[in-house]
Short mmCIF file of the C-alpha atoms (twelve columns), coordinates in Angstrom:
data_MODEL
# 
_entry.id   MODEL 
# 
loop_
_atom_site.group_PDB 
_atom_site.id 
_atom_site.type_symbol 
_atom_site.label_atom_id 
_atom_site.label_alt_id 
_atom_site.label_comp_id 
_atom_site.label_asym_id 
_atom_site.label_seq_id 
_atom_site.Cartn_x 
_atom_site.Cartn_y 
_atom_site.Cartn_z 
_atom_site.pdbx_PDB_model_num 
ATOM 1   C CA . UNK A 1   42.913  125.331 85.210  1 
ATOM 2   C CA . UNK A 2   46.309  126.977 84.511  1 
ATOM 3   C CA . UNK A 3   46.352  127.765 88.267  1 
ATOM 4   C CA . UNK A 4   45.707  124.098 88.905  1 
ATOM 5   C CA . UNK A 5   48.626  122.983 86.300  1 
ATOM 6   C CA . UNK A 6   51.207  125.465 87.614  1 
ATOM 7   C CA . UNK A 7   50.448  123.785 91.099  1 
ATOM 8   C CA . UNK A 8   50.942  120.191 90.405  1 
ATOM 9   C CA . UNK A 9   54.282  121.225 88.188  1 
ATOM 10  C CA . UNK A 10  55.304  122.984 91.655  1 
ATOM 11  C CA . UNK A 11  54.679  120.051 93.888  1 
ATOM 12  C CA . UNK A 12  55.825  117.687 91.268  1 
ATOM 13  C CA . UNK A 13  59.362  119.482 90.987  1 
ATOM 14  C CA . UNK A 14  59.478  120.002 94.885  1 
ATOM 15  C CA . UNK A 15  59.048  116.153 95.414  1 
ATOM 16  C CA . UNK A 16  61.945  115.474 92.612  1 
ATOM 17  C CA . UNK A 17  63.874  117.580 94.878  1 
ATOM 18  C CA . UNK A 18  63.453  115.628 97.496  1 
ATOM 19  C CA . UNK A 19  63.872  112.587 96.256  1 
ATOM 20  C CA . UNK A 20  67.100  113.863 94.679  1 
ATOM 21  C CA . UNK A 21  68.361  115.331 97.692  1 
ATOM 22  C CA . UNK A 22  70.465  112.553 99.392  1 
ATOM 23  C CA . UNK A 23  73.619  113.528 97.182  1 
ATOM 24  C CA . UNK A 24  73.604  117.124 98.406  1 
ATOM 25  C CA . UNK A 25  72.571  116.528 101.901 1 
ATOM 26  C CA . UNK A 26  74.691  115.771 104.913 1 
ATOM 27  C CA . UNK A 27  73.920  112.087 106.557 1 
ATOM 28  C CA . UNK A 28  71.442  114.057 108.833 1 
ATOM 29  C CA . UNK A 29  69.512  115.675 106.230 1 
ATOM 30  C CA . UNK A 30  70.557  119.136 106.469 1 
ATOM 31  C CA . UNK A 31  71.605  121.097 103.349 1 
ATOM 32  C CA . UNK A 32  75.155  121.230 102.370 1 
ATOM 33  C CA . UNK A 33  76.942  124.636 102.506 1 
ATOM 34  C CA . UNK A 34  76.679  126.018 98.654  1 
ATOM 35  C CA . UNK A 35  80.326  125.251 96.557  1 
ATOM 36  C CA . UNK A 36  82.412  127.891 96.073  1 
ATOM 37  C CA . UNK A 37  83.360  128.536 92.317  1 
ATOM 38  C CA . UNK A 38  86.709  128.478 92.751  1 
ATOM 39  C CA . UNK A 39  86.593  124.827 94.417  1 
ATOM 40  C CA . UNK A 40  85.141  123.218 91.384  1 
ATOM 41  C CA . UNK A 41  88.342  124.782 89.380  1 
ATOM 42  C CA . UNK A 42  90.624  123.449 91.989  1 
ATOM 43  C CA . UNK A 43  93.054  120.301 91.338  1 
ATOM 44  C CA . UNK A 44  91.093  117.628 92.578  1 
ATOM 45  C CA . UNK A 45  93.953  115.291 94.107  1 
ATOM 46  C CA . UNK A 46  94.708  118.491 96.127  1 
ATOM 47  C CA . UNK A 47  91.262  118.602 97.357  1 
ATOM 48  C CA . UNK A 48  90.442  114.965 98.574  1 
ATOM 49  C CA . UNK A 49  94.384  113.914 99.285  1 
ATOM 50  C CA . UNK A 50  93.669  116.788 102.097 1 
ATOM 51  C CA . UNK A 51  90.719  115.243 103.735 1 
ATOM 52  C CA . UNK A 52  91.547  112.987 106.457 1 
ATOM 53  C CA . UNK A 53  87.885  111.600 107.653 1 
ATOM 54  C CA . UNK A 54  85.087  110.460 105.310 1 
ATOM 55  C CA . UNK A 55  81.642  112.663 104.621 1 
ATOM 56  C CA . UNK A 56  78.942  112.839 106.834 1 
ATOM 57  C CA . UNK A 57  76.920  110.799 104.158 1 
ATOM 58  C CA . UNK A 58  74.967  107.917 102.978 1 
ATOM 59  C CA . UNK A 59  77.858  105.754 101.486 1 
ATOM 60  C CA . UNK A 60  78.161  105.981 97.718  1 
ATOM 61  C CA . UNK A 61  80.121  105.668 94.615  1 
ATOM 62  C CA . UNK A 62  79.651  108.569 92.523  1 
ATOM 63  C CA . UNK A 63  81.195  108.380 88.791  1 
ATOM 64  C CA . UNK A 64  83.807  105.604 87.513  1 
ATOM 65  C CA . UNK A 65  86.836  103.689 88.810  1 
ATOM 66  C CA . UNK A 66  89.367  106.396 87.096  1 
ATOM 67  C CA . UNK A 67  87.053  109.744 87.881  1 
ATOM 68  C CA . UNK A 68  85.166  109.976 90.689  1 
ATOM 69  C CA . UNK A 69  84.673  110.265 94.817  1 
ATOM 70  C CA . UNK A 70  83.003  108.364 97.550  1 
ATOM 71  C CA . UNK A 71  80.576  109.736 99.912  1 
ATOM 72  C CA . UNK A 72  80.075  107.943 103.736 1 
ATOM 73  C CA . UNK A 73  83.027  105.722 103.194 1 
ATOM 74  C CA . UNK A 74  84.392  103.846 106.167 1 
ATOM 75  C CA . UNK A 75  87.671  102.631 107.474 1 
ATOM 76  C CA . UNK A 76  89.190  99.299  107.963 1 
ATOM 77  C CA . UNK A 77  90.770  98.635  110.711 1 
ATOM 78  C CA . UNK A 78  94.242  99.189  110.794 1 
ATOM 79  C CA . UNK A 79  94.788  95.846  112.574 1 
ATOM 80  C CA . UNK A 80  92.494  92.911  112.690 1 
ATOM 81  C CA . UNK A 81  92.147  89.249  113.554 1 
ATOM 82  C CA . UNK A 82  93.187  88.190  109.726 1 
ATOM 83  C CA . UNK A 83  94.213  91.492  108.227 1 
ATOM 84  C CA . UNK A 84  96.829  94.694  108.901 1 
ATOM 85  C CA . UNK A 85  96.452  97.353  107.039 1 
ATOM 86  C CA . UNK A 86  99.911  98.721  105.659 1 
ATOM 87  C CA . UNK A 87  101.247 101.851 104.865 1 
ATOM 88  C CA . UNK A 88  98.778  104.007 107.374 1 
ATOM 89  C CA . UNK A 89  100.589 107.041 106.694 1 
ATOM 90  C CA . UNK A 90  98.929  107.400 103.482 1 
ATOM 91  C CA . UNK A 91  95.794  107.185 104.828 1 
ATOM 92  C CA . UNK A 92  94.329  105.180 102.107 1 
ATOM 93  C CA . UNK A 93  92.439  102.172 104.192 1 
ATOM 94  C CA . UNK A 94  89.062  103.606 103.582 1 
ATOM 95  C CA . UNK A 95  86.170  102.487 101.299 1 
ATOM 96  C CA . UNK A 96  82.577  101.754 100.634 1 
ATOM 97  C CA . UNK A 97  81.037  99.276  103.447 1 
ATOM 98  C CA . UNK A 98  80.744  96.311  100.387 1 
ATOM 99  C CA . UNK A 99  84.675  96.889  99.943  1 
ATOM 100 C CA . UNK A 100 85.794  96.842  103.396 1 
ATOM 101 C CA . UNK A 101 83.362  93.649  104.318 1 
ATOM 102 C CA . UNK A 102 84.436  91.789  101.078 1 
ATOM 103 C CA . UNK A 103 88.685  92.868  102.135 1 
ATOM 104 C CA . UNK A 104 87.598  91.076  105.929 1 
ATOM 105 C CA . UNK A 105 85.730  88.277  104.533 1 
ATOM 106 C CA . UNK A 106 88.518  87.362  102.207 1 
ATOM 107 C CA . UNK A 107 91.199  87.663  104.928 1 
ATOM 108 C CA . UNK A 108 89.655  84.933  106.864 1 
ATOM 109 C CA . UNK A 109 89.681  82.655  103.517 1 
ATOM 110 C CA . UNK A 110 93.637  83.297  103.196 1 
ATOM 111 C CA . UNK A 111 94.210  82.395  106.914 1 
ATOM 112 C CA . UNK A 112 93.355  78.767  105.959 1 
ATOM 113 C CA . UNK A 113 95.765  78.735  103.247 1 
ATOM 114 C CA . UNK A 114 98.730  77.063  104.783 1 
ATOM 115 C CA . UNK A 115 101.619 79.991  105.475 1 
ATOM 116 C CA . UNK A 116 99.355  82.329  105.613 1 
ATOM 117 C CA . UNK A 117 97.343  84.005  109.010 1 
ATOM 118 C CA . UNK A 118 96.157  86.378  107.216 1 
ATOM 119 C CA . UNK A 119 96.144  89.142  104.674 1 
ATOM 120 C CA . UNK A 120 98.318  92.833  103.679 1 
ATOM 121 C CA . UNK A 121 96.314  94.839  103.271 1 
ATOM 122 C CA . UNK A 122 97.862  97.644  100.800 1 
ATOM 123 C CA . UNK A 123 95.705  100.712 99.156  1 
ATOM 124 C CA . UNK A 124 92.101  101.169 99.082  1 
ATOM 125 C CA . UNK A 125 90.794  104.372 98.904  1 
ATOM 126 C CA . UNK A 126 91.075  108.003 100.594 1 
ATOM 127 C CA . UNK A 127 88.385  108.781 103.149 1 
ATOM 128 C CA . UNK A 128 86.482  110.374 100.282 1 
ATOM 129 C CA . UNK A 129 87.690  108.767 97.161  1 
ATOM 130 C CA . UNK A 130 88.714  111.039 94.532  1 
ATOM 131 C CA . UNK A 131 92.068  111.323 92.716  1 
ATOM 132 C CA . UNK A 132 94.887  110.631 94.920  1 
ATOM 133 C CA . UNK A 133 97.998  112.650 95.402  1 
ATOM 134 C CA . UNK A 134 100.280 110.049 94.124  1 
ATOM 135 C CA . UNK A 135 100.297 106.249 92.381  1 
ATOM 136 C CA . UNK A 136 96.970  105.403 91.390  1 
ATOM 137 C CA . UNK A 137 95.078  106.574 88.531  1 
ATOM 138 C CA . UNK A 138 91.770  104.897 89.648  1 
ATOM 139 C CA . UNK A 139 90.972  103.589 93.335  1 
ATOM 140 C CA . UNK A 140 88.440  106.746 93.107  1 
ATOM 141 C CA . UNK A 141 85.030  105.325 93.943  1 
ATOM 142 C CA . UNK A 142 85.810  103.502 97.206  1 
ATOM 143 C CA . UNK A 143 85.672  100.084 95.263  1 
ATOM 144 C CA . UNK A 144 89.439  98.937  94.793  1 
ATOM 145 C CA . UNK A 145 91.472  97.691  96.812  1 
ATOM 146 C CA . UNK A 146 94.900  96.200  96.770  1 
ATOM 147 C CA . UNK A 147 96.336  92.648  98.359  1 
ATOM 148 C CA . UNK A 148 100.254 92.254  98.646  1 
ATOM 149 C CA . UNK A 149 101.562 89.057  97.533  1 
ATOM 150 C CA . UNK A 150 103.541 88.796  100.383 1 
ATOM 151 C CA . UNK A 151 102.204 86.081  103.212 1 
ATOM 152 C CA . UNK A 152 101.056 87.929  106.213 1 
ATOM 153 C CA . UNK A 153 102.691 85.719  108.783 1 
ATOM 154 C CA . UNK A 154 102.775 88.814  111.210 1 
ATOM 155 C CA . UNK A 155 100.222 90.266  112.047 1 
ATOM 156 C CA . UNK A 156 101.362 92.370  115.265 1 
ATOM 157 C CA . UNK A 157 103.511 94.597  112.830 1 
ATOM 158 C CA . UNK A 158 104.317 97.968  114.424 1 
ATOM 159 C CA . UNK A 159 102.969 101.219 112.592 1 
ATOM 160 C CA . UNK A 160 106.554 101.751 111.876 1 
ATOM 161 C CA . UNK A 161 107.280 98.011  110.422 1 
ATOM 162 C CA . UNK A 162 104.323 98.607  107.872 1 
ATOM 163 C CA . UNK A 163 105.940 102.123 106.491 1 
ATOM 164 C CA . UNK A 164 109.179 99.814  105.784 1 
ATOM 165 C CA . UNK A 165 108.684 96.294  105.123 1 
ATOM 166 C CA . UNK A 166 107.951 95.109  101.601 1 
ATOM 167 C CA . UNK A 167 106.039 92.828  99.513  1 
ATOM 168 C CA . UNK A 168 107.664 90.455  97.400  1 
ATOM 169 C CA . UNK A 169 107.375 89.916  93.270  1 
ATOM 170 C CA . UNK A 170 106.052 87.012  92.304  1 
ATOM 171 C CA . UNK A 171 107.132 87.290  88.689  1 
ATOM 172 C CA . UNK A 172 110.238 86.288  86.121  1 
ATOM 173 C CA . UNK A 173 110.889 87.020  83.034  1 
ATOM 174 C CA . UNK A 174 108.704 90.539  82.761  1 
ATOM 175 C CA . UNK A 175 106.162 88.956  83.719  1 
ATOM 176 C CA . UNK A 176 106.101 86.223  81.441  1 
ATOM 177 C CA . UNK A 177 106.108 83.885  84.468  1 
ATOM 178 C CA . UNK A 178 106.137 83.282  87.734  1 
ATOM 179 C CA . UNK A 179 108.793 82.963  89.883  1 
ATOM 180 C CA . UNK A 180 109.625 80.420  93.195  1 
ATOM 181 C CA . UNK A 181 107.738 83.238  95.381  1 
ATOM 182 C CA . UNK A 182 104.124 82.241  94.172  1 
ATOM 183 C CA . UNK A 183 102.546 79.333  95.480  1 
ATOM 184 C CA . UNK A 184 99.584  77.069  95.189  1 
ATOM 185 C CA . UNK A 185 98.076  79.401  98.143  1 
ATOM 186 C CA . UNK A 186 98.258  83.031  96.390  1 
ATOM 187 C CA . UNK A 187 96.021  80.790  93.710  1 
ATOM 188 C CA . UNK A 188 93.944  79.932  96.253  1 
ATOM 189 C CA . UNK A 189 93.610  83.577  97.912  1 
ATOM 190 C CA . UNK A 190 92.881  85.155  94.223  1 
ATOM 191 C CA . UNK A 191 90.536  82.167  93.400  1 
ATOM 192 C CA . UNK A 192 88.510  83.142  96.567  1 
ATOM 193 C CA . UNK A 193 88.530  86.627  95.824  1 
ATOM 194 C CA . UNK A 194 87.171  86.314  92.379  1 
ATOM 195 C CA . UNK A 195 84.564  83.927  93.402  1 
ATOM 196 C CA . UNK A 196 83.004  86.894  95.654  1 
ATOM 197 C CA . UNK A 197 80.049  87.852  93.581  1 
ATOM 198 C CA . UNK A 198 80.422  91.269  94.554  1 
ATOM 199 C CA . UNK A 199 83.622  90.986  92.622  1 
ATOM 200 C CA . UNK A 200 84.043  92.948  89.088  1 
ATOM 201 C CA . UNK A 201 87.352  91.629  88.144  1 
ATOM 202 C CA . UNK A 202 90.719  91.378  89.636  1 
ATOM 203 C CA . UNK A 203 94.672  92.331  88.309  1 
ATOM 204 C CA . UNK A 204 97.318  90.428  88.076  1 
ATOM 205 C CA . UNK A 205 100.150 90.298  85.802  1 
ATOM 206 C CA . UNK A 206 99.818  88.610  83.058  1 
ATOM 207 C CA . UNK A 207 102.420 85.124  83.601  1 
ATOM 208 C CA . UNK A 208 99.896  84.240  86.797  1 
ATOM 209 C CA . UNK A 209 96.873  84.393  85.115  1 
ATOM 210 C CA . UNK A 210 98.547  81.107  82.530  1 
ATOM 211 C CA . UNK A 211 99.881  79.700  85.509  1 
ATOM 212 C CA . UNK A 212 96.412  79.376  86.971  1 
ATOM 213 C CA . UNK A 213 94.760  78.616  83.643  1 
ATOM 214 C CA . UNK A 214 97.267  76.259  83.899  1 
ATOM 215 C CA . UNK A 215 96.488  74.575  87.555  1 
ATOM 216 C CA . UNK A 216 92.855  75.123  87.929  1 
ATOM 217 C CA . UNK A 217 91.367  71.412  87.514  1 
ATOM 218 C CA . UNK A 218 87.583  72.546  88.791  1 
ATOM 219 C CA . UNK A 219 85.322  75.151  88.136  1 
ATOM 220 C CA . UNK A 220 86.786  77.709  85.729  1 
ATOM 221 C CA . UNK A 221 84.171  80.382  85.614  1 
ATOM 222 C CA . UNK A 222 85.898  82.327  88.484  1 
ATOM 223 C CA . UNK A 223 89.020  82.817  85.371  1 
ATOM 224 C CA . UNK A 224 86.935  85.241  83.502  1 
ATOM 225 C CA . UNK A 225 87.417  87.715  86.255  1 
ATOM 226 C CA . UNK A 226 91.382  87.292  86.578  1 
ATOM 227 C CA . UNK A 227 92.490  90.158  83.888  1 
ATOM 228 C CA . UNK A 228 96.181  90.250  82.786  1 
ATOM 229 C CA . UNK A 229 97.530  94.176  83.272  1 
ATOM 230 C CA . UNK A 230 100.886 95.667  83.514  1 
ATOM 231 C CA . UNK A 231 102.781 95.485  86.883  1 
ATOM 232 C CA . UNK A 232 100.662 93.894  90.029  1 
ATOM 233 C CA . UNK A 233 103.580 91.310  90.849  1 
ATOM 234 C CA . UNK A 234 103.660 93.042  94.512  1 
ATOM 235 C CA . UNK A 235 100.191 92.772  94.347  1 
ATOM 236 C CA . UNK A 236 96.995  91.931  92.932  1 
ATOM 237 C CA . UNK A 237 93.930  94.269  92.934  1 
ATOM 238 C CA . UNK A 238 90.199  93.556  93.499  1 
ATOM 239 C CA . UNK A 239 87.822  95.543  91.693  1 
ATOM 240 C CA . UNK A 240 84.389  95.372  93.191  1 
ATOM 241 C CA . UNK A 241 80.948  95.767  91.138  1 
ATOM 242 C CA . UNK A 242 79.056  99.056  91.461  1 
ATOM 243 C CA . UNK A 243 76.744  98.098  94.713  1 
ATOM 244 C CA . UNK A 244 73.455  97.369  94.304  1 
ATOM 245 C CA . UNK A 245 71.037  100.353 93.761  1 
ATOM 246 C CA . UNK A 246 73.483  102.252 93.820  1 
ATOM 247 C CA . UNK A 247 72.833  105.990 91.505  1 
ATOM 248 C CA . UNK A 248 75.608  107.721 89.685  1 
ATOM 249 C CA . UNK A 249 78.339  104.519 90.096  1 
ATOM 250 C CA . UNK A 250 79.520  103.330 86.848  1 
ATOM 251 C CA . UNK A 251 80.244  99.888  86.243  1 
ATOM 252 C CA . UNK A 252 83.749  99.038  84.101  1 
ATOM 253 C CA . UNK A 253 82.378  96.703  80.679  1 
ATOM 254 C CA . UNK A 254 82.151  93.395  81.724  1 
ATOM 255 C CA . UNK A 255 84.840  90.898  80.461  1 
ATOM 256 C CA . UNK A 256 84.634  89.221  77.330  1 
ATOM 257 C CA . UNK A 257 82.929  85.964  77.813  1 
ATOM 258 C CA . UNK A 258 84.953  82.738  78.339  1 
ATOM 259 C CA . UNK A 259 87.938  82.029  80.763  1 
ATOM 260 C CA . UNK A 260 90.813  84.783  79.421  1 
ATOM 261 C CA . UNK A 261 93.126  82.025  79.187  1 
ATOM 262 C CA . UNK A 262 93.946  82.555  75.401  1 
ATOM 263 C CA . UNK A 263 93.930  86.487  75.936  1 
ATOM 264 C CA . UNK A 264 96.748  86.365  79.060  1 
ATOM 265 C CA . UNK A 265 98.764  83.655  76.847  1 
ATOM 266 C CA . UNK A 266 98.947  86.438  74.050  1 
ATOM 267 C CA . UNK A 267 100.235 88.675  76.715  1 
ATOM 268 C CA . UNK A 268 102.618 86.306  77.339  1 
ATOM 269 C CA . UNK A 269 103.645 85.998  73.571  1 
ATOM 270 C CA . UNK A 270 104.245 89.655  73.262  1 
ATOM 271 C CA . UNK A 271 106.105 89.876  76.143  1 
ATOM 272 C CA . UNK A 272 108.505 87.056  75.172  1 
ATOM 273 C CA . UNK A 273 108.612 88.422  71.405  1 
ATOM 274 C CA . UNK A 274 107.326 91.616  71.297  1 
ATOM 275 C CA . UNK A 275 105.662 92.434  68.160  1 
ATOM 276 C CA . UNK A 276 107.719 95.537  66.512  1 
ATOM 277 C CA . UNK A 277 106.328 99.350  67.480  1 
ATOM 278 C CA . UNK A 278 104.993 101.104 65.115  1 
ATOM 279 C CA . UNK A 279 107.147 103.935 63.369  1 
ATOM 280 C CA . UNK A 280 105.619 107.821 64.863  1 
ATOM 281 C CA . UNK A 281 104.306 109.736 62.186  1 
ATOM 282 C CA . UNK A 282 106.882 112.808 62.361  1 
ATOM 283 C CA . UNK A 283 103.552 114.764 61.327  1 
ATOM 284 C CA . UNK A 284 101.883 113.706 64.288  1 
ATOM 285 C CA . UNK A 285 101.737 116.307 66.991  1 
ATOM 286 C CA . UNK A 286 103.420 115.904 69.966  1 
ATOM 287 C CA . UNK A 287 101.655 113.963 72.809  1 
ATOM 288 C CA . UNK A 288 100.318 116.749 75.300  1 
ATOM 289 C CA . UNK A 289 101.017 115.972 78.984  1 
ATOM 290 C CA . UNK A 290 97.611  114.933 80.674  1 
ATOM 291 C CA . UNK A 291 96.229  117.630 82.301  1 
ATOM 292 C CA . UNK A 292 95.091  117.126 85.930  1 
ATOM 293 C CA . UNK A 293 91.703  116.719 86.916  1 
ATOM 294 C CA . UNK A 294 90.036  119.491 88.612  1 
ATOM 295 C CA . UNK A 295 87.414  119.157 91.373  1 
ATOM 296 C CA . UNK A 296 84.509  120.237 88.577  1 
ATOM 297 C CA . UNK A 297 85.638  117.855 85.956  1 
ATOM 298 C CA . UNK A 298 84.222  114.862 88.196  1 
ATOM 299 C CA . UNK A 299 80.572  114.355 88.862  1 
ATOM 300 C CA . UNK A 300 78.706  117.017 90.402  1 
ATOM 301 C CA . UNK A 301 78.262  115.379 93.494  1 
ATOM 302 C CA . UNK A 302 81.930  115.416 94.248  1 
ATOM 303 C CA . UNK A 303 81.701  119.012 95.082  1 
ATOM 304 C CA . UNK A 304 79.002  118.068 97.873  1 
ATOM 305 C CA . UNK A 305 81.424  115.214 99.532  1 
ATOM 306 C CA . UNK A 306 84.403  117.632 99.579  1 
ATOM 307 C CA . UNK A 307 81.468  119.796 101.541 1 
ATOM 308 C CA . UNK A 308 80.370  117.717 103.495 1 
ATOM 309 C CA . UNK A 309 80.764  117.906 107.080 1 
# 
């Protein structure tokens, strides 16, 4: 009988193995080479800013927004019918398959917005996710992507034209409002992008979020997912949902309910009087610099995508 138990606990444990097995294989099913120690204690930006092609693997999100990689991302093209894709050098115009259809699908919305044939296209991810070498903090999981505010009227820009052109601000008054460069059509483009249900939330600065509070006459639901941050005047940024089924991808807390309107006017308020800062405690220690975050400090299966062939 103890023969019999120590069996089925065998076959039981080689089947979880198995069925575990997709995050440490390559896309063919072979094993991935074991992790060397001294990888995992490696500065992760280092590690996946070097990559230049995605993993051989099923596509995935592994961890959050802010601390993670993606396995079996792909790229978007760098030039398309409605879309370029700016700022190649940097190599960051990769992504989960949901991100790059939901980037394509919205570029063909924005082409019917009058002035506009297309879409910018500005960061996404790097072929494997992970921390990037400069600028963003999150963009990690393959689920982020950035749209420039500027109007893509061209869309036969030269690789060198995309390194040196620039979007335009669409803000006044620190961001209190917004200026004579926004129009009824980047309401339009973000409206469309929110209303993708694959669509987490979306960052703009705070003055356009009242101004379309402001303007929107229909359906308001779509507002919840506008959020008021700091900066994203060049741009706005789309924040897709974890996909689907998807194991180890964790989802941001959902917005508070309601459309956000009363939360992006207080942004507003503070910006136009900001309230007063609060005096430092001279006992407080001093703020430590953020230390950088190493290769083993993200999920484990990180370590396999850096692998990977």
């Amino acid at each position: 009988m103890r023969r019999l138990n120590r069996s089925l606990a065998l076959i039981a444990s080689l089947v979880l193995c198995a069925c575990a097995g997709g995050a440490d294989t390559n896309i063919d099913g072979t094993p991935l080479p074991d992790v060397d120690p001294a990888t995992l204690q490696g500065v992760a930006k280092g590690a996946f800013g070097a990559k230049r092609r995605a993993s051989a693997q099923e596509a995935a999100a592994y961890g959050s927004y802010a601390k993670g990689c993606a396995a079996g991302s792909i790229q978007l093209a760098e030039t398309g019918p409605t879309w370029q894709a700016m700022r190649l050098s940097r190599n960051r115009n990769w992504g989960h398959p949901e991100l790059v259809d939901m980037v394509k699908k919205l570029s063909v919305k924005a082409a019917q917005q009058p002035g506009w044939n297309g879409i910018y296209v500005g960061d996404m991810s790097q072929p494997r996710g992970g921390p990037m070498l400069t600028g963003h903090r999150s963009h990690q999981i393959g689920l982020d992507a950035d749209i420039w505010m500027l109007p893509a009227r061209n869309l036969t820009l030269s690789v060198a034209e995309r390194e040196s052109i620039s979007s335009i601000s669409t803000r006044r008054s620190a961001g209190a409002f917004v200026n004579s460069n926004w129009t009824r059509a980047h309401h339009e483009v973000i409206k469309a992008a929110a209303q993708d249900k694959r669509t987490a939330r979306i960052f703009v600065f705070p003055g356009a979020k009242v101004q379309m509070c402001k303007d929107e006459k229909g359906d308001r639901a779509w507002l919840n997912k506008i959020r008021p941050w700091y900066g994203h005047h060049y741009h706005f940024h789309i924040r897709l949902s974890c996909p689907k089924g998807a194991r180890g991808c964790i989802e941001q807390a959902a917005p508070p309910p309601g459309d956000g309107c009363a939360d992006a006017q207080e942004w507003v308020n503070n910006i136009l009087n900001p309230p007063p800062a609060k005096p430092r405690d001279p006992n407080a220690p001093a703020p430590q610099p953020r230390r950088e975050l190493r290769v083993g400090d993200l999920p484990q299966q990180c370590a396999g995508v850096l692998a990977s062939r």
